[in-house]
N, C-alpha and C positions, 0 to 999 in steps of 0.2 A: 278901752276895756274889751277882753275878747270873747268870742262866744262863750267858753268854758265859764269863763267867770262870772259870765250874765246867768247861764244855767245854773251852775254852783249855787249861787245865790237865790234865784227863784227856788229850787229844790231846799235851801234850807228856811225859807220863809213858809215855804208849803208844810214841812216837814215841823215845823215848829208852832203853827196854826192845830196840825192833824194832830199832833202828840198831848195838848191839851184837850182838844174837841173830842178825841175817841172814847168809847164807853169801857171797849176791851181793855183791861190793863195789859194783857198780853202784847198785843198789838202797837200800846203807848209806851212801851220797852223797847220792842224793835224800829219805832218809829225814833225815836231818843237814840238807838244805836247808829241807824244810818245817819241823824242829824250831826252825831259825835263823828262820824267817821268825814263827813260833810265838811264840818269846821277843822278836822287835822288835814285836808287838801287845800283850804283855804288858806291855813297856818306857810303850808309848804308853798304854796302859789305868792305868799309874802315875803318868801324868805326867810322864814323861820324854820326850819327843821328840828332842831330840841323840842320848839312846841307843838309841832306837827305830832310826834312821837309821842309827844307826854299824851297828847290830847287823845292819839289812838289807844294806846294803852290805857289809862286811865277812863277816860269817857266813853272808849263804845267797848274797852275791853272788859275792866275788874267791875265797873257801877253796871252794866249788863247783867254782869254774872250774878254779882248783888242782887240786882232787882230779878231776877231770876228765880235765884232760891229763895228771895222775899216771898214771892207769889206763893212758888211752891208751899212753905210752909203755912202761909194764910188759907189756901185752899184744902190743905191739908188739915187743919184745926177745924176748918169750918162745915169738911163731911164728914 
C-alpha cells in the first residue's frame, strides 16, 4: 500500500466522521463533496475509471449542486 493510498483513506474516514458531526449544513456539503471527490480517486487508483467518472460527476458534481439549492431554498423559506 502506498502513501497516497494510506492518505486517501485517512482523509476519507476523516471526511466521513466530519460530514456527520458538523452542525453547519453548509459545511456538511462541502465536506460530502471532497469525500465524493475522495472515493472517484479511490475508484481510479483501482482501476476503474467508469466509476471514478460516474462518482465525480454524480457525487461531488449534480448531489452538491442539489444540496446546494436545497439549503438555498430552506434558508430562503425560513427568513
Amino acid at each position: 500500500m502506498t502513501l497516497f493510498n494510506v492518505v486517501l483513506l485517512l482523509v476519507m474516514m476523516i471526511g466521513a466522521v466530519a460530514a456527520s458531526a458538523i452542525r453547519n449544513l453548509l459545511g456538511a456539503v462541502i465536506i460530502f463533496m471532497v469525500y465524493s471527490l475522495m472515493m472517484a480517486l479511490l475508484w481510479q487508483q483501482m482501476n476503474a475509471p467508469d466509476l471514478a467518472i460516474t462518482e465525480a460527476a454524480v457525487g461531488a458534481g449534480l448531489t452538491s449542486v442539489l444540496f446546494v439549492l436545497t439549503l438555498r431554498k430552506i434558508k430562503g423559506l425560513s427568513a
